[in-house]
TIROMI-70967 format. One record per residue (C-alpha): residue in one letter; chain; x, y, z. Coordinates in Angstrom, 3 decimals, decimal comma. Example, Ala and Ser with C-alpha at 12.3 -4.5 7.8 and 13.67 -1.06 7.14 Angstrom:
residues 2
@aa A&ch A&px 12,300&py -4,500&pz 7,800
@aa S&ch A&px 13,670&py -1,060&pz 7,140
***
This chain:
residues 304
@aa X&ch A&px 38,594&py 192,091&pz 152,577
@aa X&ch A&px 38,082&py 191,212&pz 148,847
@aa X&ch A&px 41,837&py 192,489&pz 148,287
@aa X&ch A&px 42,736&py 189,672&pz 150,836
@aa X&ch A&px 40,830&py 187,068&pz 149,041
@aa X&ch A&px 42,106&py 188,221&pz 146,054
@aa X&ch A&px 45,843&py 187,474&pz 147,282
@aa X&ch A&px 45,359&py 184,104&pz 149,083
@aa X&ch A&px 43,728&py 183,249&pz 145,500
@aa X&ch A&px 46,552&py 184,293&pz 143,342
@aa X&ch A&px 48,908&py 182,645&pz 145,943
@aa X&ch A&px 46,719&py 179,225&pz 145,389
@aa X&ch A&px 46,869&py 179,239&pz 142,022
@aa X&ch A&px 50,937&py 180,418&pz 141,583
@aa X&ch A&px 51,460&py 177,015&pz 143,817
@aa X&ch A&px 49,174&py 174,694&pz 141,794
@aa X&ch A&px 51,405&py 176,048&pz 138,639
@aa X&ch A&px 54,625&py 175,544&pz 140,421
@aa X&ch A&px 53,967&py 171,987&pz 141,810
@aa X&ch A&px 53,999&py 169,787&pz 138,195
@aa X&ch A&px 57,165&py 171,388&pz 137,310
@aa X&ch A&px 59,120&py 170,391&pz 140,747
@aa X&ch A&px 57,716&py 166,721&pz 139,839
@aa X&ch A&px 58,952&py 166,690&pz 136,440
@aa X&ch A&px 62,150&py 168,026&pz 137,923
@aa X&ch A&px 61,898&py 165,072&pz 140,263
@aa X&ch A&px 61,577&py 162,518&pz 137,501
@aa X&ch A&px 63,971&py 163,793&pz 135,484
@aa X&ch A&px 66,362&py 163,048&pz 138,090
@aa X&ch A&px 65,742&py 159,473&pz 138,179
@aa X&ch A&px 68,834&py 157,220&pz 136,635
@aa X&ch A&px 66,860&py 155,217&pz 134,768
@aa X&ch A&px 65,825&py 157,507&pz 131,361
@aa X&ch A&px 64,702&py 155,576&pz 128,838
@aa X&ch A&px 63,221&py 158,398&pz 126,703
@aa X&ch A&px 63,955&py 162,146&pz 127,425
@aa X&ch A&px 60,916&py 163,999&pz 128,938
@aa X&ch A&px 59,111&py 166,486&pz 126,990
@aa X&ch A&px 59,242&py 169,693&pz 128,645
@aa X&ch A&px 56,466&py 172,412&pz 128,190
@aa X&ch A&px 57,061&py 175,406&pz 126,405
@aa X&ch A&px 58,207&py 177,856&pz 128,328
@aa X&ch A&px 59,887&py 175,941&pz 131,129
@aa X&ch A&px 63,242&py 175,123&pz 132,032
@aa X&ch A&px 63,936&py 171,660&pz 133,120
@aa X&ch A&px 66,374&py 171,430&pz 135,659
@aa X&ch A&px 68,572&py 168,947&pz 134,178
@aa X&ch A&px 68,953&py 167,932&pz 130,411
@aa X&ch A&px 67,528&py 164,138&pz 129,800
@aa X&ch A&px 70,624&py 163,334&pz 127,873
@aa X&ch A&px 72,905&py 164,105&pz 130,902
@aa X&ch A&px 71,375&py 160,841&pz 132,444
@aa X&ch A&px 72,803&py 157,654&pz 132,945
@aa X&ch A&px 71,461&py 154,761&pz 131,590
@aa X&ch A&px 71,592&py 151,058&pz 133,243
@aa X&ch A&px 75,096&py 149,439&pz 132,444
@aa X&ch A&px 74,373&py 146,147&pz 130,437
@aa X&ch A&px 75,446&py 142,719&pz 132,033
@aa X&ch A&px 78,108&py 142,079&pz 129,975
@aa X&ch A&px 79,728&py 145,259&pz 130,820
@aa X&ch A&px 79,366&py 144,808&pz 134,456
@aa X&ch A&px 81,343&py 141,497&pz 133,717
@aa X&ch A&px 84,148&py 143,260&pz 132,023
@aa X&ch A&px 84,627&py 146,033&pz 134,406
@aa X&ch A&px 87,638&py 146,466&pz 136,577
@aa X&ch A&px 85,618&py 145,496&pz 140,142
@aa X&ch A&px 85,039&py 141,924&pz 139,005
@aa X&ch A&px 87,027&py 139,071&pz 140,364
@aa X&ch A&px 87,508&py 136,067&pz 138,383
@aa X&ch A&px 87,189&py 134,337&pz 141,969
@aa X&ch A&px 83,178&py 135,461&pz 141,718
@aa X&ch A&px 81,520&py 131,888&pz 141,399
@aa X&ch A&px 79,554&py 132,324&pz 137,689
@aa X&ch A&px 75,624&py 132,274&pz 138,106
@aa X&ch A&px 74,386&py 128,518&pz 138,169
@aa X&ch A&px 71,306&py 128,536&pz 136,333
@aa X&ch A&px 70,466&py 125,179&pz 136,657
@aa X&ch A&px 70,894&py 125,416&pz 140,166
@aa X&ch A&px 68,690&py 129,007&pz 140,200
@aa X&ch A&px 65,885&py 127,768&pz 138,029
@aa X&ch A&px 65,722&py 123,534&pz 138,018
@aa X&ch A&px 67,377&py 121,415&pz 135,456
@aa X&ch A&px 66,355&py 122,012&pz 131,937
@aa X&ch A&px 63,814&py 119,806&pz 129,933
@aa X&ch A&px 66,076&py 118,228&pz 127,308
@aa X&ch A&px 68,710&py 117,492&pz 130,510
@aa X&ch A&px 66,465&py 114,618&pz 131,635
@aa X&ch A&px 66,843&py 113,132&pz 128,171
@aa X&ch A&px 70,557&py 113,907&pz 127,494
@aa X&ch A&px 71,957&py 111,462&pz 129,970
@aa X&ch A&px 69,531&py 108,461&pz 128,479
@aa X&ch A&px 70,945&py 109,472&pz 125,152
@aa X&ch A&px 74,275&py 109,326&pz 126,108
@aa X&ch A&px 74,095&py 105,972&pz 128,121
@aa X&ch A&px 72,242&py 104,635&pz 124,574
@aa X&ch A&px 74,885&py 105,582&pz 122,919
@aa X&ch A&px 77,559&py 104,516&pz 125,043
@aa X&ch A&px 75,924&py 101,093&pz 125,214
@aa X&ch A&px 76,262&py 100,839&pz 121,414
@aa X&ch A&px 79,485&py 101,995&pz 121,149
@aa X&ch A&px 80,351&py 99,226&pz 123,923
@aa X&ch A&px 78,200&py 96,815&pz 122,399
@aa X&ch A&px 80,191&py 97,876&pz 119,100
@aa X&ch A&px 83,256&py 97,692&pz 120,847
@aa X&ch A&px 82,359&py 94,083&pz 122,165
@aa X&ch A&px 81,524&py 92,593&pz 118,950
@aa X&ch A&px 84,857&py 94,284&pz 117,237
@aa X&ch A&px 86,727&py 92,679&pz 119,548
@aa X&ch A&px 84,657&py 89,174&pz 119,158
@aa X&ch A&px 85,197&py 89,142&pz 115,720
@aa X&ch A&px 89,050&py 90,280&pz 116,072
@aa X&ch A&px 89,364&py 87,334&pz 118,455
@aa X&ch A&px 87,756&py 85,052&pz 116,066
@aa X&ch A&px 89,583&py 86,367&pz 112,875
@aa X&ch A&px 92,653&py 85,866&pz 114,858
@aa X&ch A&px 91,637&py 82,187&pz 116,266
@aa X&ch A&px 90,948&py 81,101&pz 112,297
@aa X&ch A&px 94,482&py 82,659&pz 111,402
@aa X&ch A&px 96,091&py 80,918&pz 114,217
@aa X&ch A&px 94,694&py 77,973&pz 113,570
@aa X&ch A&px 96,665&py 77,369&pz 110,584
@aa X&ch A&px 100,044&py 76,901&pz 112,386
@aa X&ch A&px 99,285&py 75,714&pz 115,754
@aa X&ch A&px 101,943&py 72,616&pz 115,647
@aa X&ch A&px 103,413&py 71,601&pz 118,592
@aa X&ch A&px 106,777&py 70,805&pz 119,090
@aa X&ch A&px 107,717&py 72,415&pz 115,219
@aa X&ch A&px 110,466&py 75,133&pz 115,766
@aa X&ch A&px 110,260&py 76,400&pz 112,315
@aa X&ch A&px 107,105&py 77,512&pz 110,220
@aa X&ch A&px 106,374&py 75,355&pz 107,333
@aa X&ch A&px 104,913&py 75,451&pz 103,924
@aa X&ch A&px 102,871&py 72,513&pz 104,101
@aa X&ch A&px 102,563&py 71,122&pz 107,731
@aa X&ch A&px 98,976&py 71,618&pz 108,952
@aa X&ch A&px 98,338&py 70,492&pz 112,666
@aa X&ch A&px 96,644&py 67,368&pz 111,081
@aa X&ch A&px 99,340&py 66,763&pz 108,862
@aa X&ch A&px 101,473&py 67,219&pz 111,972
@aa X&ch A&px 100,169&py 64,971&pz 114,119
@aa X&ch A&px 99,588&py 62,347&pz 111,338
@aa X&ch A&px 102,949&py 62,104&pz 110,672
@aa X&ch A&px 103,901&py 62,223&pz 114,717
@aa X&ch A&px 101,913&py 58,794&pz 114,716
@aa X&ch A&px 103,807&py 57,453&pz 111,669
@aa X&ch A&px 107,112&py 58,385&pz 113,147
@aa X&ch A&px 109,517&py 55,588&pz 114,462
@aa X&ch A&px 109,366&py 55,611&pz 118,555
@aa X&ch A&px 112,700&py 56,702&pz 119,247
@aa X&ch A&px 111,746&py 60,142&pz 117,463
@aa X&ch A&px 108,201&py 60,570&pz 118,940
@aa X&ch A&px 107,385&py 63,479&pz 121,082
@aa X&ch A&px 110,959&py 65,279&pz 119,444
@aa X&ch A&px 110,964&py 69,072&pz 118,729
@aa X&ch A&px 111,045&py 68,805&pz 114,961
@aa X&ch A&px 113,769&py 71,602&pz 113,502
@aa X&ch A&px 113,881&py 72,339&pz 109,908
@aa X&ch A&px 117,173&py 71,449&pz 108,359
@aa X&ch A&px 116,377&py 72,914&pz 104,762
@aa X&ch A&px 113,916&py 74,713&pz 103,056
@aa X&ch A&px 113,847&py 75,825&pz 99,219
@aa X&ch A&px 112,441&py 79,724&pz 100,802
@aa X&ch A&px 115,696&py 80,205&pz 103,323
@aa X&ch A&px 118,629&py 78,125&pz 101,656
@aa X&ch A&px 118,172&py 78,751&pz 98,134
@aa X&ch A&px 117,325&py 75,726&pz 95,443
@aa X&ch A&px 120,051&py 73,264&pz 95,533
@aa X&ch A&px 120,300&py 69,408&pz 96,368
@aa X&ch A&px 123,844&py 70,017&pz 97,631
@aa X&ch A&px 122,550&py 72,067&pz 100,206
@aa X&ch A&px 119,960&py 70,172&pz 101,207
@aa X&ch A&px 122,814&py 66,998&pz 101,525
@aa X&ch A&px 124,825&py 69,263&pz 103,435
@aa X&ch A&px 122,322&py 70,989&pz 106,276
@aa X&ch A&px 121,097&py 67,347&pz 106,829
@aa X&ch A&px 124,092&py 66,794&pz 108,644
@aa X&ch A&px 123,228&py 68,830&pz 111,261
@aa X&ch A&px 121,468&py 66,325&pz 113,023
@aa X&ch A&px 121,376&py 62,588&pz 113,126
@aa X&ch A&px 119,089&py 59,944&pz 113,230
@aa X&ch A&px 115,741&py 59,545&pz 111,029
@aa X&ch A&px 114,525&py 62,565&pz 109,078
@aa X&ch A&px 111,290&py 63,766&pz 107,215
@aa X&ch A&px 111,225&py 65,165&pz 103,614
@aa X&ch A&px 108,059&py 66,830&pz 102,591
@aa X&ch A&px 107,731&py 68,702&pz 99,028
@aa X&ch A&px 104,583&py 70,015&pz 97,259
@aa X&ch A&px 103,409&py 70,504&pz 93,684
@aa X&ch A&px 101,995&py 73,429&pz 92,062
@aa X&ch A&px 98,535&py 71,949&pz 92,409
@aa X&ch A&px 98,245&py 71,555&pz 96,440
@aa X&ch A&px 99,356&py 68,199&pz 96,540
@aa X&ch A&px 101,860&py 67,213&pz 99,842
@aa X&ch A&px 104,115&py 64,051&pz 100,145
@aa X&ch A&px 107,510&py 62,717&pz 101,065
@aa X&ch A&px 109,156&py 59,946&pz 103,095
@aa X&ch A&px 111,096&py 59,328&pz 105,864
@aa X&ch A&px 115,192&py 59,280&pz 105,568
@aa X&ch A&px 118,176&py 58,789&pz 107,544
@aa X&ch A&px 120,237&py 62,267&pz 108,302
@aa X&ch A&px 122,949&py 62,366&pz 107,886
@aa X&ch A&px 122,474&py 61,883&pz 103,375
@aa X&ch A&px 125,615&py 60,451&pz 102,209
@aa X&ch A&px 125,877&py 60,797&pz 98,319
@aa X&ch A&px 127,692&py 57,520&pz 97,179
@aa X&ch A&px 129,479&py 57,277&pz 93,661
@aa X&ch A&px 127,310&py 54,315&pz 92,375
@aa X&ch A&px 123,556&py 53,708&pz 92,744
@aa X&ch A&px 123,429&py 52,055&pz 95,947
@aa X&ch A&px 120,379&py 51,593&pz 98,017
@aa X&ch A&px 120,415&py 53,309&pz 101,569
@aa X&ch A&px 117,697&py 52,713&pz 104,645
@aa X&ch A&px 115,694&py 50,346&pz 106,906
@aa X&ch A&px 112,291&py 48,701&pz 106,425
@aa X&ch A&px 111,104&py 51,883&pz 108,826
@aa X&ch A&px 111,563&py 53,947&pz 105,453
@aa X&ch A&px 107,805&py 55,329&pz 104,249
@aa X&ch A&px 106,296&py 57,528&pz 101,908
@aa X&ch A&px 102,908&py 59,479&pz 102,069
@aa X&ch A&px 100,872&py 61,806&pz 100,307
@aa X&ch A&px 97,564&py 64,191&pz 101,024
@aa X&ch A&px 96,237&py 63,931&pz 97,707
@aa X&ch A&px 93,528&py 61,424&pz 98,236
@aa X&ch A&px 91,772&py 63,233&pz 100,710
@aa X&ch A&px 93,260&py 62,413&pz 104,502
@aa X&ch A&px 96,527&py 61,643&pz 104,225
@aa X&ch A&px 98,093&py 58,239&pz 103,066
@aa X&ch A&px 100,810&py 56,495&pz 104,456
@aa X&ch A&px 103,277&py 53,383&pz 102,468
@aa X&ch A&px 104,967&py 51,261&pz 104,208
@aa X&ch A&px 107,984&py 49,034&pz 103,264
@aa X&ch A&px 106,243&py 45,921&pz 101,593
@aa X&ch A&px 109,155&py 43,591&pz 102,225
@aa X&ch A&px 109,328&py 42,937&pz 97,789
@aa X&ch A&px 112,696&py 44,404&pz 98,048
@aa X&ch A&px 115,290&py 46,586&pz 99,695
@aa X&ch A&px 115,143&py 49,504&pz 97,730
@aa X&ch A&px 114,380&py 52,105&pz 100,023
@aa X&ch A&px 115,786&py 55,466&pz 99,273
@aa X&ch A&px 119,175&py 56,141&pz 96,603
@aa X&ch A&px 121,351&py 59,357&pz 97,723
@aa X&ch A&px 123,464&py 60,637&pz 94,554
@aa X&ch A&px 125,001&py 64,339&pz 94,095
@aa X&ch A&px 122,444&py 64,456&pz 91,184
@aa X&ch A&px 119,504&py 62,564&pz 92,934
@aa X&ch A&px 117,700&py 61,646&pz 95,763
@aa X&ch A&px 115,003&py 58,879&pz 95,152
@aa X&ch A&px 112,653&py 56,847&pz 97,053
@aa X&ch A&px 111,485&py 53,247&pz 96,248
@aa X&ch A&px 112,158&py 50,921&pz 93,569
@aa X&ch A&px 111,037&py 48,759&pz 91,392
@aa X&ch A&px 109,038&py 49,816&pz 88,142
@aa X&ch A&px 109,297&py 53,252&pz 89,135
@aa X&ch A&px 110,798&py 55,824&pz 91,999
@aa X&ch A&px 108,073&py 56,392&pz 94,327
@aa X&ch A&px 109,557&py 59,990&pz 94,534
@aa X&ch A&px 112,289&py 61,437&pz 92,479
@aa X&ch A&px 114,191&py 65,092&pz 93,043
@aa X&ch A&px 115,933&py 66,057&pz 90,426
@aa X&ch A&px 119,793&py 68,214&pz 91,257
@aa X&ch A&px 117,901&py 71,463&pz 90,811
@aa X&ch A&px 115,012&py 70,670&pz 93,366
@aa X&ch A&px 112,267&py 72,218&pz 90,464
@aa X&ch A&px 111,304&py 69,145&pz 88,793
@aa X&ch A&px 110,266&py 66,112&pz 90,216
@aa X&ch A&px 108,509&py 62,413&pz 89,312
@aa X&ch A&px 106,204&py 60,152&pz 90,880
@aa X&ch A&px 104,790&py 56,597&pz 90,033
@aa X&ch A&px 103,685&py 52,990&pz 91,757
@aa X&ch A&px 106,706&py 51,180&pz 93,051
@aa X&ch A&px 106,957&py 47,813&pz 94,434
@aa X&ch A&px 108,874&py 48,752&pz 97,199
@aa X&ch A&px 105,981&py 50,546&pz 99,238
@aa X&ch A&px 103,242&py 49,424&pz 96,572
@aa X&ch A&px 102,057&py 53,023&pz 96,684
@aa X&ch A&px 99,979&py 54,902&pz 94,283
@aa X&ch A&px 101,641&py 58,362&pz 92,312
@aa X&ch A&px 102,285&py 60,544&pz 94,888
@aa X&ch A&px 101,477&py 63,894&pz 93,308
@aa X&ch A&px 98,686&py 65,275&pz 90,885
@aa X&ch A&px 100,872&py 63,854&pz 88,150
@aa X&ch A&px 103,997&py 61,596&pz 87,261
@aa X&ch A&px 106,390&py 64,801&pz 86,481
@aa X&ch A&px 105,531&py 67,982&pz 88,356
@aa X&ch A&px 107,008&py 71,049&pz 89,646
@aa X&ch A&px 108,331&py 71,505&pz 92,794
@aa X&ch A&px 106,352&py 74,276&pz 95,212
@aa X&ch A&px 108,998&py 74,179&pz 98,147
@aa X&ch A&px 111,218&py 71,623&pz 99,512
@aa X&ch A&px 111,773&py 71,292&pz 103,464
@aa X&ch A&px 113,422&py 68,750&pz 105,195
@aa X&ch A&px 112,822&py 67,968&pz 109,447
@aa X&ch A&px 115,127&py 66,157&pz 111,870
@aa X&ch A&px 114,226&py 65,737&pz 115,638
@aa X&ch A&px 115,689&py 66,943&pz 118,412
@aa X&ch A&px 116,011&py 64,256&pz 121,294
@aa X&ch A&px 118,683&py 64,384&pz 122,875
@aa X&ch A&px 122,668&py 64,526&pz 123,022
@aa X&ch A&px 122,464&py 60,837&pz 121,297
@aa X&ch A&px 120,880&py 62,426&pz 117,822
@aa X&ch A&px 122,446&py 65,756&pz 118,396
@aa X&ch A&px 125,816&py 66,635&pz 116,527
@aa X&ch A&px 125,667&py 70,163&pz 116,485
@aa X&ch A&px 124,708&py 71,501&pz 120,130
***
């Protein structure tokens, strides 16, 4: 009987011993291993902790050959709510597209009005040509001044120092382009604008003979708005055409002299038009020379 008792006990106690090392064999055999288990002296485990697997990282998973670049990527905002700074982004972004419109906006308003100020300059109706000295006010000044059968003409520059080159020949030559009354505006050095009005074609004669009507004015901008003479009926001595001249007025002095070479020039009272000097001085240099004719119809027109 106590030999019986004696076996059942050393049975007990041979399974207690066994039953730890089946559960570290059990946990040994789990994929996940972080650390290899430390096995008691004396026992064998029944697989080596470095034989184990560990987890594959995300980044491999991505890379292996099983993934499909048709697998829709992980939408975190959609898995865990929109972000805290997202909520701010977009006001950021519509602040700063407001500047850059409002930016925009005001670029553009002060393109426009650079451009308007520019523009303003040469606005002149009916001119065909730019000019070196007709403003708009000038312009419409000297429309009003104009004999009626030339009002509301397209003026077309005949001559001009800039694009013909500095010669009175020229000048006597284009101004047969068209015929009918004509407009001869020069310019000193210092700003100063004035002229008169002519008769195109300019015939040079041999002597010094007076040419031109009682409509025959000068005019100047130096005192401020600009000036206009008119024939005063004291004589007839309205404009002289030479090959080595062209005047204007009579009579104590030439209300407007241009010398041959169209760089030197005079200017004094004359009885003809009982005007004042025309220029910042009695002798000046020229700044430019143009001269205008007016396009009305077949009548005035000699060269279609």
């Amino acid at each position: 009987m106590h030999s019986l008792k004696g076996k059942v006990a050393d049975k007990l106690s041979f399974l207690f011993a066994k039953s730890p090392s089946s559960s570290s064999h059990s946990t040994s055999d789990s994929p996940v291993v972080q650390a290899g288990p430390q096995a008691r002296p004396g026992h064998k485990s029944s697989k080596r902790w470095y034989d184990a697997k560990p987890l594959r990282s995300l980044a491999a998973k991505w890379r292996s050959k099983s993934f499909s670049r048709k697998d829709k990527p992980l939408d975190c905002n959609g898995e865990y709510g929109p972000v805290s700074e997202s909520k701010e982004m977009p006001k950021a972004c519509e602040e700063d597209k407001g500047h850059a419109s409002e930016r925009d906006i005001n670029g553009s308003h002060n393109y426009e009005e650079t451009t308007i100020s520019h523009a303003s300059v040469d606005p002149v109706p009916n001119l065909m040509d730019s000019s070196s000295f007709i403003t708009a006010d000038l312009y419409e000044f000297l429309e009003a001044c104009l004999p009626n059968i030339v009002k509301g003409c397209q003026w077309a520059l005949l001559y001009s120092t800039s694009k013909h080159g500095i010669s009175l020949r020229t000048l006597l030559r284009k101004s047969a382009d068209l015929s009918g009354p004509c407009l001869l505006i020069v310019g000193d050095m210092q700003g100063a604008v004035f002229g008169g009005l002519l008769q195109c074609p300019l015939t040079p004669t041999a002597k010094r003979k007076y040419q031109g009507t009682n409509q025959t004015f000068v005019f100047t901008t130096i005192y401020g708005q600009p000036r206009l003479f008119r024939a005063t009926g004291a004589n007839r001595y309205f404009y002289l055409c030479l090959n080595d001249l062209l005047a204007l007025g009579g009579g104590g002095n030439f209300a407007l002299c241009l010398d041959e070479d169209l760089l030197h020039g005079t200017s004094g009272p004359c009885e003809t038009f009982g005007n004042l000097c025309l220029a910042h001085s009695p002798e000046f240099e020229l700044k430019n020379v143009e001269l205008w004719g007016f396009r009305h119809s077949s009548k005035y027109l000699k060269h279609g």
